[in-house]
FIMARKE-275815 format. One line per field, with one value per residue: x, y, z of N, C-alpha, C, O, CB in turn; chain. Coordinates in Angstrom, 1 decimal. Glycine has a CB too. Example, Ala and Ser with C-alpha at 12.3 -4.5 7.8 and 13.67 -1.06 7.14 Angstrom:
# FIMARKE-275815
nX: (13.2|12.8)
nY: (-5.7|-2.2)
nZ: (7.8|7.1)
caX: (12.3|13.7)
caY: (-4.5|-1.1)
caZ: (7.8|7.1)
cX: (13.2|12.9)
cY: (-3.3|0.0)
cZ: (7.8|7.9)
oX: (14.2|13.4)
oY: (-3.3|1.1)
oZ: (8.5|8.0)
cbX: (11.3|14.1)
cbY: (-4.5|-0.6)
cbZ: (9.0|5.7)
c: (A|A)
This chain:
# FIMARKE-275815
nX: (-62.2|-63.7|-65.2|-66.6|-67.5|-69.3|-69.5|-72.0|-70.7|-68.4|-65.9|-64.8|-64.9|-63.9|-64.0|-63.5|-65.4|-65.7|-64.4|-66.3|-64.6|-63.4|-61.5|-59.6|-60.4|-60.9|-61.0|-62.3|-62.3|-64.3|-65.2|-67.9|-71.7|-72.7|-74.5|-77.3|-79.0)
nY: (-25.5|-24.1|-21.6|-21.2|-18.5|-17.6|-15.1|-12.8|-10.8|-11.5|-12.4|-14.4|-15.5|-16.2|-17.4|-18.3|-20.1|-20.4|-18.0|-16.3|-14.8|-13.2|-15.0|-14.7|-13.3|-13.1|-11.0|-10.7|-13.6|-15.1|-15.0|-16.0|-16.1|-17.6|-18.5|-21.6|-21.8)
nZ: (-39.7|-43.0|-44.7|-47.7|-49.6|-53.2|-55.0|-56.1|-57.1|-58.6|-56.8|-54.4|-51.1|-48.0|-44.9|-41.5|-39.3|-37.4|-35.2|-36.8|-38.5|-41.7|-43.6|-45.9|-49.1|-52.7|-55.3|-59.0|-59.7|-60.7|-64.6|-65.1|-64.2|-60.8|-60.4|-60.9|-63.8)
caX: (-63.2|-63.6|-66.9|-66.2|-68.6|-68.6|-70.4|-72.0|-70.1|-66.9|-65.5|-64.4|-64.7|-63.8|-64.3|-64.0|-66.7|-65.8|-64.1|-66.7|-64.2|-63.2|-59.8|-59.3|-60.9|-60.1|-61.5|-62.4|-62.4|-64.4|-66.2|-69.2|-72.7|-72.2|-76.4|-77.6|-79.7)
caY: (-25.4|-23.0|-21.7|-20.4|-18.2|-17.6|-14.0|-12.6|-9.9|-11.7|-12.5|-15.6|-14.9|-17.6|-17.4|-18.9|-19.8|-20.4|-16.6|-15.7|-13.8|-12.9|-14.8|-14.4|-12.4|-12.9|-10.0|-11.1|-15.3|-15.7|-14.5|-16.0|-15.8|-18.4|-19.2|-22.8|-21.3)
caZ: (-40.6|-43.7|-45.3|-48.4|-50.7|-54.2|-55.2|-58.0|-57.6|-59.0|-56.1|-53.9|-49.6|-47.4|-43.6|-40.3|-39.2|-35.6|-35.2|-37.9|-39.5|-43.1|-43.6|-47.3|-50.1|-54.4|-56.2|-60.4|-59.6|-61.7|-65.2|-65.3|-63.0|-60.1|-60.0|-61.9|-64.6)
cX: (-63.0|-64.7|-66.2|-67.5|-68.3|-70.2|-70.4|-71.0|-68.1|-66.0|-65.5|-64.1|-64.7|-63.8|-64.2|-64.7|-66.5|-65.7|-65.2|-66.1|-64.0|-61.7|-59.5|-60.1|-60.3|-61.2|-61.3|-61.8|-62.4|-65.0|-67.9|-70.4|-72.5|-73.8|-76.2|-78.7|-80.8)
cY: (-24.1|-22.8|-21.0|-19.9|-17.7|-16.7|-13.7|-11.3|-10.0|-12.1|-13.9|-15.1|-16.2|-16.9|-18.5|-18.8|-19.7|-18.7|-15.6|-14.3|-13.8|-13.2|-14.1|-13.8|-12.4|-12.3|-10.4|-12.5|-15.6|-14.3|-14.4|-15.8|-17.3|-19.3|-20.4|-21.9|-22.5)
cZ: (-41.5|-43.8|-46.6|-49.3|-52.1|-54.8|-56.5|-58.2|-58.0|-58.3|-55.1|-51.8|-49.0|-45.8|-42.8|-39.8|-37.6|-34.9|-36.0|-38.3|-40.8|-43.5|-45.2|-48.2|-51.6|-54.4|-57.6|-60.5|-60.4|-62.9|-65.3|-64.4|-62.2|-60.1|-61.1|-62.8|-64.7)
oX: (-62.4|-65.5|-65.2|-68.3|-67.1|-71.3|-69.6|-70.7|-67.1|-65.0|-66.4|-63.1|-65.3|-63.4|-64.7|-65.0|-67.1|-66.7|-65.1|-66.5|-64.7|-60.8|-59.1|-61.2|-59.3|-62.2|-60.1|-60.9|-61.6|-65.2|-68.7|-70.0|-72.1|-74.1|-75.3|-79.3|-81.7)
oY: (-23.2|-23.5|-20.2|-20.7|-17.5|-17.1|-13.9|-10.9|-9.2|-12.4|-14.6|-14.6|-17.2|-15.7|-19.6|-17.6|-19.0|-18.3|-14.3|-13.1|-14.7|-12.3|-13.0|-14.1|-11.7|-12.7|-10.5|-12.7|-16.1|-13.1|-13.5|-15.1|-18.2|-20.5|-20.4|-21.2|-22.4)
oZ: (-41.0|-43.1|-46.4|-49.7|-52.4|-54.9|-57.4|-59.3|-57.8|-59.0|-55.4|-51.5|-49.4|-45.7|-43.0|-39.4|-36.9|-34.2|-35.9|-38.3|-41.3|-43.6|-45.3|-47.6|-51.8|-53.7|-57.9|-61.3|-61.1|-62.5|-65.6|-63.5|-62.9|-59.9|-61.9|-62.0|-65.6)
cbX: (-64.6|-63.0|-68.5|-65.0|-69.5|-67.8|-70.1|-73.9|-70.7|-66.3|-65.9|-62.6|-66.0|-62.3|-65.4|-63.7|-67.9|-64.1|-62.8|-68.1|-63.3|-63.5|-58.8|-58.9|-60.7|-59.7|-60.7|-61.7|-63.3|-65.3|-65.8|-69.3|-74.6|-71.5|-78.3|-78.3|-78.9)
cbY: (-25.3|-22.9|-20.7|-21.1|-17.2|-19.3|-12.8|-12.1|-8.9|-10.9|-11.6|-16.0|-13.9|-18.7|-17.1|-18.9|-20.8|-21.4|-16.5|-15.6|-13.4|-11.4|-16.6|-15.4|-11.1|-14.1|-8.6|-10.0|-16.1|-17.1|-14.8|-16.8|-15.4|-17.7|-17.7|-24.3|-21.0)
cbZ: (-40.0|-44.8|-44.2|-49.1|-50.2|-54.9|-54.3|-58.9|-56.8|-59.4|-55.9|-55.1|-48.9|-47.9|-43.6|-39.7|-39.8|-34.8|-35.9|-37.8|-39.3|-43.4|-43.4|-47.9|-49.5|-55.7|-56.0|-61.3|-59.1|-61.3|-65.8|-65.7|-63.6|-58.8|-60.8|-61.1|-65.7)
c: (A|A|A|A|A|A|A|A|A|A|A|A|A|A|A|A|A|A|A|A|A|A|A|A|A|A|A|A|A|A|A|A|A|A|A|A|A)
């Protein structure tokens, strides 16, 4: 399993959830705000 999150602060974190660790980490993903307006 993954979990992956997708932050406002530009950023892309994905995790195991079983270990709940922090496998991977992108820094500036994306540009825009991730919320539905």
């Amino acid at each position: 399993s993954l979990l992956v999150a997708v932050c406002e602060k530009k950023s892309i974190l994905m995790f195991d959830p079983l270990c709940r660790r922090l496998v991977h980490a992108v820094d500036n993903a994306h540009r825009d705000c991730v919320n539905c307006a």
